[in-house]
C-alpha positions in Angstrom: -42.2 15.2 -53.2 -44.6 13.2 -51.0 -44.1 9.3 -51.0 -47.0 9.0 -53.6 -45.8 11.4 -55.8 -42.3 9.7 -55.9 -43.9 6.5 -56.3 -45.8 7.6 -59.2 -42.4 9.2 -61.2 -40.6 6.1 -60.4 -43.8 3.9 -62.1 -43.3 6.5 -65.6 -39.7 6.0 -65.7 -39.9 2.5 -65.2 -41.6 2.1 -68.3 -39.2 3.9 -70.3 -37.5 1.0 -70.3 -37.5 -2.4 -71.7 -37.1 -5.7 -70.1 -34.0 -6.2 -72.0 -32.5 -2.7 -71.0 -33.6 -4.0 -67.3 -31.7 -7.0 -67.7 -28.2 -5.4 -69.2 -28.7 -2.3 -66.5 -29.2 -5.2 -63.4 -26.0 -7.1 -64.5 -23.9 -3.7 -63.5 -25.5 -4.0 -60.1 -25.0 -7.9 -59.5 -21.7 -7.5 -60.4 -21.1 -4.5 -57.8 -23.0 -6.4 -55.4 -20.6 -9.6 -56.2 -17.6 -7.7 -55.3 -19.1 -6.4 -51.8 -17.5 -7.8 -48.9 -20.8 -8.5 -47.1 -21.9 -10.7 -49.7 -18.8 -12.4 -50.7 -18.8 -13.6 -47.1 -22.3 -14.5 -46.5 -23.5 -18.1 -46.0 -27.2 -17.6 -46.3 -28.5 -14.8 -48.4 -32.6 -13.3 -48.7 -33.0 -12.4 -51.9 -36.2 -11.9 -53.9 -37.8 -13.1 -57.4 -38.1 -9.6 -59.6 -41.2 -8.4 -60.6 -41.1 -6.5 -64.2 -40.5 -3.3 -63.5 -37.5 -4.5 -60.4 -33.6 -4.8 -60.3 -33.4 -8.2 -62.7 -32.5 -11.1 -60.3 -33.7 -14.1 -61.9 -30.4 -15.0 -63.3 -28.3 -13.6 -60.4 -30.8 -16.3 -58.2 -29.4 -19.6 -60.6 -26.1 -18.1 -60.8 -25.6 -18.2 -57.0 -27.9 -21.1 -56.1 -25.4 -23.8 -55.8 -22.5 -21.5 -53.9 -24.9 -19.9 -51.2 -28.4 -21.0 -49.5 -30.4 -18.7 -51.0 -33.8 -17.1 -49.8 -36.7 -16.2 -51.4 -39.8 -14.5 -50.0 -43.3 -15.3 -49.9 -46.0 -13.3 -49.7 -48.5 -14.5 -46.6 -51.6 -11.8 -46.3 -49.5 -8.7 -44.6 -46.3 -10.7 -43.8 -43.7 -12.4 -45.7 -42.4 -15.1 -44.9 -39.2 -16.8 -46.3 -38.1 -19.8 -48.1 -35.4 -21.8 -49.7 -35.0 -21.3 -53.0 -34.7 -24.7 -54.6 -34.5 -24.2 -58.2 -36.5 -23.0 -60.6 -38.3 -26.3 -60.8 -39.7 -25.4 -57.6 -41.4 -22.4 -57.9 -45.1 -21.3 -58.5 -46.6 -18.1 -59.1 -48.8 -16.5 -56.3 -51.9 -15.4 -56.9 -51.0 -11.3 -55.2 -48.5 -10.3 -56.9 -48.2 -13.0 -59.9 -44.2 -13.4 -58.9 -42.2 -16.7 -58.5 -42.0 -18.0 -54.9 -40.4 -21.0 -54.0 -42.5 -24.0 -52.5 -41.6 -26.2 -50.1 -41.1 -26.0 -45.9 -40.8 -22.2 -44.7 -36.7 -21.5 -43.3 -37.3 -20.5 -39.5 -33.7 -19.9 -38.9 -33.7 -15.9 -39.4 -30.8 -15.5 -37.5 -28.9 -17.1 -40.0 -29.7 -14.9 -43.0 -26.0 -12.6 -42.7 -27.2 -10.7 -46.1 -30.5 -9.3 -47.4 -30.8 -7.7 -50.6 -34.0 -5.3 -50.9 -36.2 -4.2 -54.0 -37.2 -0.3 -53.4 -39.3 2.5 -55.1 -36.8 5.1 -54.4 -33.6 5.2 -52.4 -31.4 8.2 -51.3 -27.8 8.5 -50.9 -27.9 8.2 -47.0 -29.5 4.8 -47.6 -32.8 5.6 -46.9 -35.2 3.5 -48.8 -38.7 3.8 -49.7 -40.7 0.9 -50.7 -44.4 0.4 -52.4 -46.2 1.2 -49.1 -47.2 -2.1 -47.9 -44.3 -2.0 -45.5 -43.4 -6.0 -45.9 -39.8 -5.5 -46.0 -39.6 -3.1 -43.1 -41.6 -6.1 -41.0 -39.1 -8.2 -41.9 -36.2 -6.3 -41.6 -36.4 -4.6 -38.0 -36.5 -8.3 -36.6 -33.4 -9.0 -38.2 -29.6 -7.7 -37.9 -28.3 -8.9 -41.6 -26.4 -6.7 -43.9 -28.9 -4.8 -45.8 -28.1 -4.2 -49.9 -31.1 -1.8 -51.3 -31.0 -2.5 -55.3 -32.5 0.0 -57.8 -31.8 1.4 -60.7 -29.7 5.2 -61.2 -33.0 7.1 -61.5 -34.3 5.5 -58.3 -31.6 7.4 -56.2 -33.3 10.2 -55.1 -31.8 12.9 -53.5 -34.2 12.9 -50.0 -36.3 10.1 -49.7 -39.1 10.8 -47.5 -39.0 8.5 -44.1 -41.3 7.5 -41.6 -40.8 6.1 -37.8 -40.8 2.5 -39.0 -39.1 2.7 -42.2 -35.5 1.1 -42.2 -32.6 2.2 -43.6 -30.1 -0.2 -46.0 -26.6 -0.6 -44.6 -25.8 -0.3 -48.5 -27.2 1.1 -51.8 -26.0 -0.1 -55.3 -27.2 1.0 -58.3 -26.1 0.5 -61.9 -23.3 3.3 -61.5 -22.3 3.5 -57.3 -23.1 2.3 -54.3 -23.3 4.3 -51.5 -22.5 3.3 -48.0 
């Protein structure tokens, strides 16, 4: 399958399922990516604020906010850039992509950030990953040596996902049955 045509079976399963069967199915992957050693060691963790049809992490976000400094993206034009989540309190909801992102001053310390955990389209069992085609996380991620932890759901592990130059591959995968190293 070519990247768009992945993309596109991803989108229809996606809606097979409901928000509620999101929610139940992304508690099996917090709680795999709870018992990774990366994580259980990290300080300061990247994150990001699910959109509907993502890996569910609003209440993995509060139930970790007060143990670890947590990160949260932002989207700025073709960049992200990355913030402290500081409670719910203290987010608003952008005007591209109509997700929570946290206000307040950006965190410049990337260095610091020993975990990232990474929405994907589609993910393969040699950790390749495959995001929407905008390529923010792959920015991001190839200026950075954390752990990376690609979340998605059983039906996004693909078995080959197709990879480009640029495209960054996860350390990890964990989905709602395995992980894959």
């Amino acid at each position: 399958m070519t990247k768009n045509e992945l993309r596109k079976w991803i989108r229809e399963e996606k809606k097979k399922i409901t928000l509620a069967e999101k929610q139940e199915r992304s508690e099996n992957i917090w709680q795999q990516v709870e018992n990774n050693k990366q994580f259980k060691a990290a300080k300061v963790i990247l994150l990001y604020w699910s959109m509907a049809d993502e890996v569910y992490t609003h209440e993995f976000v509060k139930r970790w906010a007060d143990k670890k400094t947590l990160l949260l993206p932002v989207v700025d034009g073709d960049d992200l850039r990355i913030k402290p989540y500081q409670g719910i309190e203290n987010m608003v909801i952008s005007k591209q992509f109509g997700i929570g992102e946290p206000t307040g001053d950006d965190y410049d310390d990337l260095s610091k950030i020993e975990v990232i955990i990474v929405p994907g389209v589609a993910f393969d069992k040699k950790c390749n990953r495959m995001g929407r085609g905008r390529g923010y996380y792959d920015k991001l991620l190839s200026t950075n040596n954390a752990y990376k932890i690609g979340v998605g759901f059983d039906f996004q592990i693909v078995e080959k996902v197709p990879t480009e130059e640029f495209d960054i591959p996860m350390d990890c995968i964990v989905c709602e049955s395995d992980s894959y190293e």
